[in-house]
C-alpha positions in Angstrom: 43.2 46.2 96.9 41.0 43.4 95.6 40.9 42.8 92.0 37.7 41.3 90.5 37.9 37.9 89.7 38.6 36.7 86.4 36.3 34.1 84.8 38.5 31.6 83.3 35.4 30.5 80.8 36.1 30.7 77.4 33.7 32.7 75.2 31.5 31.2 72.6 33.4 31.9 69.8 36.5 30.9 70.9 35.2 27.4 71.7 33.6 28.0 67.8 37.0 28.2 66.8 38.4 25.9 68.2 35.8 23.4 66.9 36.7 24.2 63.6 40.2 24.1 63.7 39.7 20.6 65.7 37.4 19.3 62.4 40.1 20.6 60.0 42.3 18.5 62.6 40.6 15.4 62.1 39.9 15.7 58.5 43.7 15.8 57.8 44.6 13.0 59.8 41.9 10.9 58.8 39.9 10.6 61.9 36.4 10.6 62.6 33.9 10.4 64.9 31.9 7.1 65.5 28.3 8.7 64.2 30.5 10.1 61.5 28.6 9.1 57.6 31.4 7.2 55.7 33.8 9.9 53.5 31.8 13.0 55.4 32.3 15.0 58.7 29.3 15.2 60.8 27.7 16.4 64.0 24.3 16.2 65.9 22.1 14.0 64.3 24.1 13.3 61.2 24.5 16.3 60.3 27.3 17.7 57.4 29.9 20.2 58.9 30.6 22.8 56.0 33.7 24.9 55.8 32.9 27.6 53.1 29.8 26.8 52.2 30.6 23.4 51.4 30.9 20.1 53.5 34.1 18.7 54.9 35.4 15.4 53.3 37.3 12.8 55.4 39.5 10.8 53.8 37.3 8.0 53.0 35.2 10.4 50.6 35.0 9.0 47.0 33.5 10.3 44.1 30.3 9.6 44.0 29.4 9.6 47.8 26.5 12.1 48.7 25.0 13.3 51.7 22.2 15.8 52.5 22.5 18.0 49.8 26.4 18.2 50.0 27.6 17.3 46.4 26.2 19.0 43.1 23.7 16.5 41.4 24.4 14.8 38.3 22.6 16.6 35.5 19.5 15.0 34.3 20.1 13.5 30.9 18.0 14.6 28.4 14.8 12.0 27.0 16.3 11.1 23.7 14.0 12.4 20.8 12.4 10.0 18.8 11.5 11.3 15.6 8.5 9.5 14.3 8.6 9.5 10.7 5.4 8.1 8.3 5.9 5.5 5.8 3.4 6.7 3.0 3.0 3.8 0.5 3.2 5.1 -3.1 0.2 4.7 -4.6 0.0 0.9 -6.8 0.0 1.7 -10.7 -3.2 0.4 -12.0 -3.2 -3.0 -14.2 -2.6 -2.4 -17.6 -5.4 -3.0 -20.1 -5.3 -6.6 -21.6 -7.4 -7.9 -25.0 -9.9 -10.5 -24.0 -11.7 -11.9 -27.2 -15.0 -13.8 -28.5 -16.1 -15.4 -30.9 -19.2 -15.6 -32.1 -20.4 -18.2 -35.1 -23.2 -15.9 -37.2 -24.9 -19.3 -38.6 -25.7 -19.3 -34.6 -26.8 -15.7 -34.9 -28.1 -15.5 -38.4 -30.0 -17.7 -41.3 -27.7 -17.8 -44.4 -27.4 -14.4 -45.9 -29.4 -12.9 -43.5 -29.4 -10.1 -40.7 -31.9 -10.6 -38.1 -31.3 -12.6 -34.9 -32.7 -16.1 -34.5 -33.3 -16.4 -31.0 -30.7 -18.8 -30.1 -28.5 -16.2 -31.5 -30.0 -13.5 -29.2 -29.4 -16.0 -26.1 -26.1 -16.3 -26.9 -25.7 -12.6 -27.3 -27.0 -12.1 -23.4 -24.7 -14.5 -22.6 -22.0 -12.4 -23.3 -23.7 -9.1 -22.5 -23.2 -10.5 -18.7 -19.8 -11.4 -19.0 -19.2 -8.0 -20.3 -20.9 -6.1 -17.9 -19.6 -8.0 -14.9 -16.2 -6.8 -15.9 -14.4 -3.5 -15.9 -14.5 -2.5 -19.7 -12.7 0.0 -21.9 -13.9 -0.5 -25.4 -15.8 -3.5 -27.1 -14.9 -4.0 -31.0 -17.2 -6.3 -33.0 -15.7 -7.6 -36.6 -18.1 -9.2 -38.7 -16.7 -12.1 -41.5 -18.2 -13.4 -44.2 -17.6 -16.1 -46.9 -16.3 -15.9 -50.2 -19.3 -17.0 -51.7 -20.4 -13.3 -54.0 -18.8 -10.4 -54.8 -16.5 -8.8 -52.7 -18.6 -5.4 -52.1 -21.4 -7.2 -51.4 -20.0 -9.7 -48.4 -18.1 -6.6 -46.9 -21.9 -5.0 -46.5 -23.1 -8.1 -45.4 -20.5 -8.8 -42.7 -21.1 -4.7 -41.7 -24.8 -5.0 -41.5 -24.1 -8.1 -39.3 -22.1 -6.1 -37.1 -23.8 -3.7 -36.4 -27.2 -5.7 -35.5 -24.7 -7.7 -32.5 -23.3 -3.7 -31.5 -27.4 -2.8 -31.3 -28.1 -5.9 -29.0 -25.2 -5.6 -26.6 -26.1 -1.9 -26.0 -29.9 -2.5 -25.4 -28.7 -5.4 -23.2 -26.7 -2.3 -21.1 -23.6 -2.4 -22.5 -22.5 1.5 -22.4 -22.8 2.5 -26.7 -20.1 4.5 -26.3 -17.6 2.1 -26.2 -19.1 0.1 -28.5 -17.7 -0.1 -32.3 -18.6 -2.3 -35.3 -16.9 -3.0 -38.5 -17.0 -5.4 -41.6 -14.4 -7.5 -43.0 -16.1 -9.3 -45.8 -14.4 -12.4 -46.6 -10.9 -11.4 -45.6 -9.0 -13.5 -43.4 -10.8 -17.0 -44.6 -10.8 -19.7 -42.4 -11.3 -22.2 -45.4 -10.4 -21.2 -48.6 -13.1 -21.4 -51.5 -10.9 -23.7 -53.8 -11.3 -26.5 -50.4 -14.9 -26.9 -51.3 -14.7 -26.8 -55.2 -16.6 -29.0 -56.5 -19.7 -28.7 -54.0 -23.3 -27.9 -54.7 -24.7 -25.0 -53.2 -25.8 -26.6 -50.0 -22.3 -28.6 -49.6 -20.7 -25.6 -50.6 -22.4 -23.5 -48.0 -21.9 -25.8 -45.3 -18.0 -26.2 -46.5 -17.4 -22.7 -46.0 -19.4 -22.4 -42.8 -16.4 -21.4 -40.9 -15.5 -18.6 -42.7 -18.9 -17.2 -41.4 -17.9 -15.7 -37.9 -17.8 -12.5 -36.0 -15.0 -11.4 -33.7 -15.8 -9.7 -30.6 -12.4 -8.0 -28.5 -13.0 -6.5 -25.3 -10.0 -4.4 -23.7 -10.3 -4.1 -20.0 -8.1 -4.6 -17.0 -6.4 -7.7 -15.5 -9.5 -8.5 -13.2 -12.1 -8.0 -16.0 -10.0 -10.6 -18.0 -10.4 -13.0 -15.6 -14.4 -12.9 -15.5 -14.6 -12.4 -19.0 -12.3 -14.7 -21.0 -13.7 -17.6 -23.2 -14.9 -18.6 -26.3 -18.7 -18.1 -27.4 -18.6 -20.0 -30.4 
């Protein structure tokens, strides 16, 4: 009786098997293969071997070693937010208002005991109509003086009527009427006194007091109109 023979072939998975268990092998004891990527099994053409879905380590396998797609990538830090915050400037507080004044000698504006303008006097007062309207003004008071020659009612009219003849030039020279006021004094707050020219004849006595004769002008306006429009009109 002749029995068949008996390949003595191993089948395919058997051989599989015995791959495996030779890689498990060589991973314990340290050994690799020459073509072998440092700290990982391979085979073929570099190739990872995997043993559970996942490849097999040798014993040279640090952290940080990677091949193919064998070890989980880092995650991908997140771009830092920048938080872009606007710097408003607070708004500047305007200037506050300063007092610029003037003054104005009426013997330039007037004759003696008179109210209409001689014409130097009305050059004088477009003079300082410009400066006026080149600056940023609030209000513009005009104070008229007289001297203590007469009654008292009588230079306070006087000094009033003067007043308000500089107030009516300035505002048909374009300064705004609005802001415009004009008051009389009279003889209060004398330069010189009428006992310092006692004495005097009329003419002396007239030019003695001379100083007395004046009309104060204040403009209130901001820090740059003072600038443009300080000085003395005299």
């Amino acid at each position: 009786m002749q029995f068949p023979n008996r390949s003595t072939r191993r089948p395919s998975w058997a051989l599989l098997r015995w791959s495996a268990a030779a890689a498990m092998i060589a991973v314990g004891t340290g050994a690799h293969a020459a073509d072998d990527v440092a700290g990982y099994l391979t085979y073929g053409a570099g190739r990872p071997v995997t043993s559970s879905g996942k490849c097999v380590h040798t014993l040279e396998w640090q952290p940080g070693m990677q091949l193919a797609d064998c070890e989980p990538k880092p995650p991908v830090a997140a771009a830092p937010v920048v938080e872009v915050v606007e710097v408003v400037e607070a708004p500047k507080a305007p200037p506050p208002p300063v007092v610029v004044p003037f003054r104005l000698s009426l013997d330039m504006l007037f004759d003696y005991d008179s109210t209409a303008l001689k014409p130097e006097g009305r050059d004088a007062l477009v003079a300082l109509a410009e400066k006026i309207a080149s600056s940023d003004y609030q209000s513009v008071q005009i104070t008229g003086y007289a001297d203590p020659i007469g009654t008292k009612s009588y230079n306070q009219s006087l000094s009033q009527r003067r007043a308000q003849v500089i107030a009516a030039y300035l505002a048909g020279r374009g300064i705004d009427a609005g802001k415009l006021s004009a008051v009389g004094a009279g003889s209060a707050d004398a330069v010189v006194k009428l006992e310092d020219c006692k004495g005097r004849r009329r003419a002396a006595l007239i030019d003695c007091l001379q100083p007395d004769r004046y009309a104060d002008v204040t403009v209130t306006g901001t820090v740059q109109q003072a600038a443009t429009s300080t000085g003395d009109t005299q």
